[in-house]
C-alpha positions in Angstrom: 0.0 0.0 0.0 1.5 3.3 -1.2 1.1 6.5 0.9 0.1 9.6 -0.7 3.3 12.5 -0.5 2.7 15.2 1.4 1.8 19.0 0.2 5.7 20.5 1.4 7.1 17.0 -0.4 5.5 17.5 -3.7 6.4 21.4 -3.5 9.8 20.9 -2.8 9.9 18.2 -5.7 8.6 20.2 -8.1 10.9 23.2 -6.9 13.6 20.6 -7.4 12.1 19.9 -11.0 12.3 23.5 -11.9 15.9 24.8 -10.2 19.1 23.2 -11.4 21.0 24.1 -8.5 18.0 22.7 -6.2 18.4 19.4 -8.6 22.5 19.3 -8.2 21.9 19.5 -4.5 19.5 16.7 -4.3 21.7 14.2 -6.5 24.6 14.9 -3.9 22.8 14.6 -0.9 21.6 11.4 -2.8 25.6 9.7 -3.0 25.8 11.3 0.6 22.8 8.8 1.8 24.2 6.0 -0.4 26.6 4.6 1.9 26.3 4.5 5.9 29.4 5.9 6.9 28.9 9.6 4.8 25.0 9.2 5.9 26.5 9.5 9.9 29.0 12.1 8.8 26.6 14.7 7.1 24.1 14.0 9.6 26.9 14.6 13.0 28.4 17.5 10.9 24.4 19.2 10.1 23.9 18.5 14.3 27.1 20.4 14.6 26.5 23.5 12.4 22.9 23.8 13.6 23.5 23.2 17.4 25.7 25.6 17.1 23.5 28.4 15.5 20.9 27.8 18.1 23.5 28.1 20.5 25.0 31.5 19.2 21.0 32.6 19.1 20.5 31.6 22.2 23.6 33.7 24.0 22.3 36.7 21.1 19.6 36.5 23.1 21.0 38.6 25.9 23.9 40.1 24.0 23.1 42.6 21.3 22.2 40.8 18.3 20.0 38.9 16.0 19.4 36.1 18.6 16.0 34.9 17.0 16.5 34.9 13.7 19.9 32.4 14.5 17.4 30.3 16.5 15.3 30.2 14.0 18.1 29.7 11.3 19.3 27.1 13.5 16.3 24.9 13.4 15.6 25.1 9.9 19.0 23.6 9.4 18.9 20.7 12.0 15.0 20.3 10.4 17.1 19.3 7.0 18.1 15.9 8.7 15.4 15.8 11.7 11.9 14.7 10.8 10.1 16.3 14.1 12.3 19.4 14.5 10.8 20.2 10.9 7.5 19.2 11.8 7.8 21.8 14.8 9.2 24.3 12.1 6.5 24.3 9.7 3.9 24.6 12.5 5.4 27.6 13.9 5.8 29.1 10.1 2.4 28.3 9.4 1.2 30.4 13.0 3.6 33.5 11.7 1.8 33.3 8.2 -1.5 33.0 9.7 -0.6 36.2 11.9 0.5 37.8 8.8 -2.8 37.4 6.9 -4.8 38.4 9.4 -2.5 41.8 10.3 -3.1 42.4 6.9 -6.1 41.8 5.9 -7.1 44.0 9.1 -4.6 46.9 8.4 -6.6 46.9 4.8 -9.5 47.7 6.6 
């Protein structure tokens, strides 16, 4: 039994259809996944890089800076390799577009 793909799945496929550089990407992150060892290297060296965004967000966060947006920046890169980090992701994005709508459609009034 086959299981439909979701929306953000076929979007990003047919993104991927229409970018070359969105097609390159996907055909090396495809050799990546081919063989276990690279698979556990890109996925400890994506933990890395993203931890350590969140982290520098999270210290921004007092200090003078853009601490959100790193947070943020953060967890869309750690939701590249992590199933429920991008779940959480695309929840909160749809909230801030929902509050967006609705900001607007009341500041046209």
């Amino acid at each position: 039994m086959t299981h439909p793909a979701p929306e953000g799945l076929a979007a990003e496929l047919d993104a991927a259809e229409r970018s070359p550089l969105l097609r390159r990407m996907h055909a090396l992150r495809e050799r990546l996944h081919r063989r276990r060892s690279t698979r556990l290297v890109y996925r400890a060296l994506v933990t890395t890089v993203g931890g350590a965004i969140v982290a520098t967000g999270i210290v921004l966060l007092v200090l003078p800076g853009p601490g959100w947006l790193l947070i943020f920046l953060g967890l869309g890169v750690l939701g590249t390799e992590f199933p429920a980090i991008r779940r959480v992701t695309d929840r909160f994005k749809a909230w801030v577009l929902r509050l967006w709508h609705r900001w607007r459609a009341r500041r046209s009034r």
